[in-house]
N, C-alpha and C positions, 0 to 999 in steps of 0.2 A: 504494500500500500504506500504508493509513493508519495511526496509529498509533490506541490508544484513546481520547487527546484530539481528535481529528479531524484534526489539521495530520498534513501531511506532513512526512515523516522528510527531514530533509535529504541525508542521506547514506544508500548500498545496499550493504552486498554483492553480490559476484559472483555467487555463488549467489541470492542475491534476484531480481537482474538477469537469472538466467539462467533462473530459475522462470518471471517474469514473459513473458519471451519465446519460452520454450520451444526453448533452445538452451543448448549447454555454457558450462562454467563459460570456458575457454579462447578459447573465440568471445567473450566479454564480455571478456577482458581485451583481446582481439585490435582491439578496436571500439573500447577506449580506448587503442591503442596505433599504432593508425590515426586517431587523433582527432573518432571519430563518435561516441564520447559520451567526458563530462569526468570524468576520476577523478583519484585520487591516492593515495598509499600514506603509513595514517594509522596512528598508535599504535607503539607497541614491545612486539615486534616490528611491522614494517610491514607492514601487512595494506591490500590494495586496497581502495577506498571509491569508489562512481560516484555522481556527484552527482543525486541526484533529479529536478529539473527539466530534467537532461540527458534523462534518458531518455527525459521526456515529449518533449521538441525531438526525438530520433529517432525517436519514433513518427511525429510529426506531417512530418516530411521523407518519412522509407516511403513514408507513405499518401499522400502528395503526389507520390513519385517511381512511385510504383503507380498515380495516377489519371493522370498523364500517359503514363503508357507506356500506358495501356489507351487514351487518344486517340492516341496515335500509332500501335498496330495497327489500330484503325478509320479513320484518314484513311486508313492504306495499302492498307485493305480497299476503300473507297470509289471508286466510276467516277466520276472526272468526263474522259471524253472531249475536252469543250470546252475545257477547262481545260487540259489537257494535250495539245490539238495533235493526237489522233490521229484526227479524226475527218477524212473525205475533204471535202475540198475542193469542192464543187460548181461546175463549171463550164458555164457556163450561155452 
């Protein structure tokens, strides 16, 4: 979410964060309270702030923990027979 100068905003709101991801405001504080993305509570009164480049780092984790889950239901979908022993034995 760029600002009008083109750099990115160092800091988000919850709400921003929660726009972005298409989830509650509660779930964003819950991510920085389980430490999957970095905030902190800025200003007076203290108002939650997630740091920018966090967010992008949770994206790029997701989609990393979503590309490997999608190879690990395809190796489990996959025969390999040989591989696994269960093929009979030919005796000859």
């Amino acid at each position: 979410m760029p600002d009008a100068s083109g750099a990115e905003p160092r800091f988000l709101s919850p709400a921003q964060v929660a726009e972005l991801l298409g989830i509650e405001v509660d779930e964003v504080i819950a991510l920085v309270h389980d430490g999957r993305l970095r905030g902190s509570q800025l200003g007076s009164p203290p108002r939650w702030r997630v740091e920018y480049s966090s967010l992008a780092e949770y994206l790029d984790a997701q989609s990393e923990e979503s590309r490997r889950m999608a190879l690990w239901r395809q190796s489990n979908e996959a025969s390999f027979p040989e591989v696994w022993g269960t093929t009979p034995l030919r005796r000859d």
